[in-house]
DOKEMAR-870053 format. One record per residue (C-alpha): x, z, y. Coordinates in nm, 4 decimals, decimal comma. Layout:
ATOM          X          Z          Y
ATOM          X          Z          Y
...
This chain:
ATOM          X          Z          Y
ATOM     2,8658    -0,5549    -5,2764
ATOM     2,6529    -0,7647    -5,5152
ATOM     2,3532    -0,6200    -5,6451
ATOM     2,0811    -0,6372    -5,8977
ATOM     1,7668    -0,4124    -5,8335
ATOM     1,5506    -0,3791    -6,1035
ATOM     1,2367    -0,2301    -6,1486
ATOM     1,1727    -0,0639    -6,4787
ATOM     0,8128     0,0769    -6,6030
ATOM     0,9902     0,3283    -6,7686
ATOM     1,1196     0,5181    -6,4595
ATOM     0,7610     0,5915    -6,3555
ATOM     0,6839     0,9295    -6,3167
ATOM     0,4783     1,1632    -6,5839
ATOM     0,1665     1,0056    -6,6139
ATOM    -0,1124     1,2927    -6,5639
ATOM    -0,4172     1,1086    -6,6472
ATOM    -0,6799     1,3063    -6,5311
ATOM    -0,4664     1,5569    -6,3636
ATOM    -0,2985     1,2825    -6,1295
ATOM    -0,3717     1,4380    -5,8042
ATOM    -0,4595     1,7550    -5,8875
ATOM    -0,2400     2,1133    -5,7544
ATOM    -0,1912     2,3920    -6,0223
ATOM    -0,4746     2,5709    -5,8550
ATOM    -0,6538     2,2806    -5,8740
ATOM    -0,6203     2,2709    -6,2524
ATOM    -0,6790     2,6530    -6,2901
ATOM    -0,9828     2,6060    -6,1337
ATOM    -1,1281     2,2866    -6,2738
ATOM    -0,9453     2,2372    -6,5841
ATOM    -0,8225     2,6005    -6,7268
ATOM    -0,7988     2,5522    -7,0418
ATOM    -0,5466     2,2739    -6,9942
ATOM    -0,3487     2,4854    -6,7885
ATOM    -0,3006     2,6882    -7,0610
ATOM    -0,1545     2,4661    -7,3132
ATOM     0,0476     2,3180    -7,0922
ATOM     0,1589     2,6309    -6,9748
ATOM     0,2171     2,7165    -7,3897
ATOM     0,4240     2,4041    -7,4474
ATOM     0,5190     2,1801    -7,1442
ATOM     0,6858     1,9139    -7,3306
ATOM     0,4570     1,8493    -7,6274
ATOM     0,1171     1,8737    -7,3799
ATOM    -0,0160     1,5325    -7,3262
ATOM    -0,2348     1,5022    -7,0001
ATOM    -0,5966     1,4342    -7,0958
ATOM    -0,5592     1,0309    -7,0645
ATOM    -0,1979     1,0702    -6,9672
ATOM     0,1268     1,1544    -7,1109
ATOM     0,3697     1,4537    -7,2346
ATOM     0,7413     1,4913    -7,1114
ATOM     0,7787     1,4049    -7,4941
ATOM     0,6334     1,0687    -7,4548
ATOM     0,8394     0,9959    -7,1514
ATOM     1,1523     1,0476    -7,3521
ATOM     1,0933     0,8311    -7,5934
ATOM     0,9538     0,6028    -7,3006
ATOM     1,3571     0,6334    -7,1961
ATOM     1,5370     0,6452    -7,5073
ATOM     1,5900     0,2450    -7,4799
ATOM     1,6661     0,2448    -7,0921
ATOM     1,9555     0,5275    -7,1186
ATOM     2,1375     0,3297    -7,4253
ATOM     2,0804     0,0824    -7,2138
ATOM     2,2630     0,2378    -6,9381
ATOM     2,5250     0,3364    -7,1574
ATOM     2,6091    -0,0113    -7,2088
ATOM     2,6982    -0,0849    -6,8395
ATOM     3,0025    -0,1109    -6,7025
ATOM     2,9341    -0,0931    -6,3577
ATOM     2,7548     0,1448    -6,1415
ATOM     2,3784     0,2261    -6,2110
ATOM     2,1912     0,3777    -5,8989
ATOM     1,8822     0,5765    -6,0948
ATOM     1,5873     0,6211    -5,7743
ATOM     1,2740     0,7703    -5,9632
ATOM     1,0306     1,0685    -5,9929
ATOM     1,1077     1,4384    -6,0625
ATOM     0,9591     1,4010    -6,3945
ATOM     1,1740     1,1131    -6,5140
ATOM     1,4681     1,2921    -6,3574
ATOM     1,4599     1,6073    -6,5775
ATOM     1,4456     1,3764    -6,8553
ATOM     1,7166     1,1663    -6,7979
ATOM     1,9146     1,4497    -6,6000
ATOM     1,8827     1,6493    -6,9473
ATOM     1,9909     1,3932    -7,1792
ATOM     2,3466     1,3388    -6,9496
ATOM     2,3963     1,8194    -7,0126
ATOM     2,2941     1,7493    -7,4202
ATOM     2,2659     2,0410    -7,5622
ATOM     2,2744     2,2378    -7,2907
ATOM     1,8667     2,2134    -7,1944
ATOM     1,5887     2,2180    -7,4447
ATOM     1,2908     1,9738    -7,4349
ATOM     1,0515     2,3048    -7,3712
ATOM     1,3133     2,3215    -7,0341
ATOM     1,2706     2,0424    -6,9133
ATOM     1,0318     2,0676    -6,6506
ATOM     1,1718     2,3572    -6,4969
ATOM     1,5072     2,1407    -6,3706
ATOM     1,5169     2,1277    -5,9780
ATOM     1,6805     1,8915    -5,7561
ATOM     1,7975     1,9419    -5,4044
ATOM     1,6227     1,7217    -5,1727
ATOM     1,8679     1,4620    -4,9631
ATOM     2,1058     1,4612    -5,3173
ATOM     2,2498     1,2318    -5,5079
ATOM     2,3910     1,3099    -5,8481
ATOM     2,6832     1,1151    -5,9613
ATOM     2,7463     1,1315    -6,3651
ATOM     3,0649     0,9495    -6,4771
ATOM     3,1572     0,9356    -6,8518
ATOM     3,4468     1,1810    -6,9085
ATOM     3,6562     1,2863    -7,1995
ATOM     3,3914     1,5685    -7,3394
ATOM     3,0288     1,4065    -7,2331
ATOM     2,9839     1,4376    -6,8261
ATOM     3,1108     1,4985    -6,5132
ATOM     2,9102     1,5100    -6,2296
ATOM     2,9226     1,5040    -5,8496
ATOM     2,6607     1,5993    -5,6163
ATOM     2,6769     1,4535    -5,2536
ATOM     2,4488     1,6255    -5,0017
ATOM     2,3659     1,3343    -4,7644
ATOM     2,2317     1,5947    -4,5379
ATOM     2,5813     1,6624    -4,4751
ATOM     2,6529     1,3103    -4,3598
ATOM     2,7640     1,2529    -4,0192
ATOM     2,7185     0,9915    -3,8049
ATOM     3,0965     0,9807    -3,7346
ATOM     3,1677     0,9700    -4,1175
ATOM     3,1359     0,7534    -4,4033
ATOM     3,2753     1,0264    -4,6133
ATOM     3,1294     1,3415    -4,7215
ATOM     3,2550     1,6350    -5,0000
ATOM     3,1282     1,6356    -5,3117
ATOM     3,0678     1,9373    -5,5554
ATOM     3,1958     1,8447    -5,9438
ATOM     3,0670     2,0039    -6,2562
ATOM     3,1926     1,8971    -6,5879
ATOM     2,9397     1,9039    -6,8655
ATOM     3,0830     1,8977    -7,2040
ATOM     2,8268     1,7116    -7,4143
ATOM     3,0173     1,6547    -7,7360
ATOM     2,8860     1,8486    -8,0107
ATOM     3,0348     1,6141    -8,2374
ATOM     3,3785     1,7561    -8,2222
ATOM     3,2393     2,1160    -8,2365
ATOM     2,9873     2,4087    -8,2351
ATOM     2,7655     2,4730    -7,9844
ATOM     2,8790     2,8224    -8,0488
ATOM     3,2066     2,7334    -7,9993
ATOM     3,1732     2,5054    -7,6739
ATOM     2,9565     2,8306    -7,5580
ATOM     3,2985     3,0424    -7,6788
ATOM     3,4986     2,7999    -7,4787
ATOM     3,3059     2,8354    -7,1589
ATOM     3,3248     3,1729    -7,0923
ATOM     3,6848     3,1646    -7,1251
């Protein structure tokens, strides 16, 4: 299969400026104050010499329409911090910016998201599952319905517990 790696500035991870390195306990310790208004608003906080998760978004907002625009399959390999980002712009409305950084991924995952009728469907693959003997392995699917265009978010919540 042909392919065409890139490398893209924008998928680094979160830059922490003078954080980079450094454990929460680390911070708490050193830095508490900082702690603190990160801990108050996780997405607006920029790192002293660094970044917010708000910068990194707009950091991506060119690479995902970019994305969009592709026709074939786009393998995304990046940080946990980029992740959430791009992660929460495939669910929409579903997380707020202030969640952001609370979005875990399994480790030995990979997260399929195909365009489907209502926003996203995605597949997880545990490649921890993968055997030897196999080139095959199941999938889980979750469908993410991402248009609030056609309605209410109180009304796609109204659908889903149906």
């Amino acid at each position: 299969i042909p392919t065409n790696i890139v490398i893209h500035p924008a998928l680094n991870s979160l830059n922490t400026g003078a954080c980079t390195g450094m454990s929460y306990d680390d911070m708490e310790r050193e830095m508490p104050h900082e702690l603190e208004q990160w801990r108050e608003n996780p997405f607006i906080y920029r790192f002293p010499a660094g970044e917010s998760q708000q910068d990194l978004v707009q950091k991506l907002q060119t690479l995902v329409m970019e994305f969009e625009g592709h026709v074939r399959p786009v393998a995304i390999i990046s940080h946990v911090s980029t992740l959430q980002v791009l992660y929460s712009y495939f669910l929409g409305h579903k997380f707020r910016p202030e969640k952001y950084h609370t979005l875990k991924f399994p480790k030995n995952t990979v997260i399929e998201m195909t365009p489907s009728h209502y926003g996203w469907q995605e597949r997880r693959y545990d490649l921890s599952e993968l055997s030897p003997d196999s080139n095959t392995f199941p999938g889980e699917v979750y469908d993410h319905n991402t248009n609030f265009y056609s309605r209410s978010e109180a009304e796609h919540d109204a659908k889903a517990d149906d």
